[in-house]
C-alpha positions as a printed NumPy array, in Angstrom:
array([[-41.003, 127.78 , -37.592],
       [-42.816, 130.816, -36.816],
       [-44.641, 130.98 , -33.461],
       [-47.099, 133.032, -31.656],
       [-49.633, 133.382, -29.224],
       [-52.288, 135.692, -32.044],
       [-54.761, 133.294, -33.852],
       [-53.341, 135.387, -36.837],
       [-50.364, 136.077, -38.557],
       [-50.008, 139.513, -39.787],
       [-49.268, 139.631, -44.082],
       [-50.174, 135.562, -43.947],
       [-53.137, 133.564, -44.393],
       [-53.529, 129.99 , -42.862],
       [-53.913, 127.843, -45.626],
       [-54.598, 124.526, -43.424],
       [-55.273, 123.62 , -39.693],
       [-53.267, 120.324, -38.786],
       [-54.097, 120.638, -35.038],
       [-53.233, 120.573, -31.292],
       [-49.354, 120.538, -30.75 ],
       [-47.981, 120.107, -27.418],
       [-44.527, 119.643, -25.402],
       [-43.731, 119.603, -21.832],
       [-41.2  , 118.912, -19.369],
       [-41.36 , 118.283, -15.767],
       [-38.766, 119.065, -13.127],
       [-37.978, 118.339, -10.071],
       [-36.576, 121.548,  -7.372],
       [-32.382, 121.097,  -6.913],
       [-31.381, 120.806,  -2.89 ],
       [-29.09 , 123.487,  -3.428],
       [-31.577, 125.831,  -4.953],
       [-34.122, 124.961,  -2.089],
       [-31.213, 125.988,   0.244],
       [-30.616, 129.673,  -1.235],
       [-34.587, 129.894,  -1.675],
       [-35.527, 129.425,   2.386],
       [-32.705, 132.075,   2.845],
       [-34.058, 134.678,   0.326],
       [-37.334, 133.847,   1.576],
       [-36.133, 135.496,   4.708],
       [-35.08 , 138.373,   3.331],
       [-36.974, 138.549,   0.132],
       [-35.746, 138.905,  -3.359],
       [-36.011, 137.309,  -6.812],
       [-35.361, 133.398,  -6.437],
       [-32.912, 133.508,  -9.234],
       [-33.068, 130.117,  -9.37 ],
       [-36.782, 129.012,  -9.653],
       [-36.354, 131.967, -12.759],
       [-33.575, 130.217, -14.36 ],
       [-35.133, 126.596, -13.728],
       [-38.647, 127.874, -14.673],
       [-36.913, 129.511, -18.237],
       [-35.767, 126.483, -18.656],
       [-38.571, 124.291, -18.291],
       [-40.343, 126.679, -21.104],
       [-37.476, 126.689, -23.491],
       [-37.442, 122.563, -23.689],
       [-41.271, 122.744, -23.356],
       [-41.57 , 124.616, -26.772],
       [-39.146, 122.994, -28.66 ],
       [-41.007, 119.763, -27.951],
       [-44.252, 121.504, -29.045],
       [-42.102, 122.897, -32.044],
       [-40.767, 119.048, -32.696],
       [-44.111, 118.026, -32.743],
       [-45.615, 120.471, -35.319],
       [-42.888, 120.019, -37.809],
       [-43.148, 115.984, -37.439],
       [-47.535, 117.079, -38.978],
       [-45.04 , 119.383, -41.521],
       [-46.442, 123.061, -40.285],
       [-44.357, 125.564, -40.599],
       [-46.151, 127.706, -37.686],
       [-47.822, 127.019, -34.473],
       [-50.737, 129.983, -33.692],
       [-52.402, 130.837, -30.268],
       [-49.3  , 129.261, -28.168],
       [-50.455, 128.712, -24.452],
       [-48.113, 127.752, -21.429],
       [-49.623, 126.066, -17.966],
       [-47.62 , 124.865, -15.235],
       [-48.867, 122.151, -12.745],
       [-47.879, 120.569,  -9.931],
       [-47.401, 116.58 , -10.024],
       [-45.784, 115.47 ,  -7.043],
       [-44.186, 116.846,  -4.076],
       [-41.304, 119.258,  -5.296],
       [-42.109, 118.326,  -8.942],
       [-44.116, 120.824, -11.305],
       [-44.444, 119.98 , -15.185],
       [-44.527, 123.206, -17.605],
       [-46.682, 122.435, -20.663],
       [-46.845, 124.354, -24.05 ],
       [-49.559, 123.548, -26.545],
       [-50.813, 125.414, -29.896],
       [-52.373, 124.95 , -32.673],
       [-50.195, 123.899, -35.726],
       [-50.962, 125.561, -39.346],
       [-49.598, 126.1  , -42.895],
       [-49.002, 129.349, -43.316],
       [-49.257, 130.584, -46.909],
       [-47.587, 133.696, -48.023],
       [-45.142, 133.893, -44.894]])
């Protein structure tokens, strides 16, 4: 499954346009990693943490989108977009959606 955040495909032509694909996930913050963030915030630095939970969150968000667009039988997924959102206290969902295609000649 080829993916990318172009409209185009460089060398391939979209031979059909099956439509919107999505995934997302939503996660709740760990007590531990809340702990070790109030500390950095005190002394700033990366939250290593919120990265790692946030990388994640996009890596199972995509292969849900990905799921989705071979279940309409693409074999790409053009103009990829990732939101995040906020949906309760200490809960955020991460959200990928594209555009599934045929590629022909890819």
């Amino acid at each position: 499954m080829f993916i990318t955040n172009t409209e185009t495909v460089p060398g391939a032509r979209v031979g059909r346009v099956l439509g919107l694909v999505q995934g997302n996930t939503v996660r709740t913050k760990h007590a531990g990693r809340d702990l070790m963030a109030g500390l950095k915030n005190l002394a700033g630095g990366e939250l290593r943490g919120y990265t790692e939970l946030l990388s994640e969150s996009r890596a199972e968000a995509t292969q849900r989108m990905v799921e989705d667009a071979r279940r309409m039988g693409a074999n790409a997924v053009v103009n990829v977009r990732f939101t995040t959102a906020s949906v309760a206290a200490g809960a955020a969902e991460m959200y990928a959606y594209g555009t599934a295609v045929v590629l022909e000649n890819a």
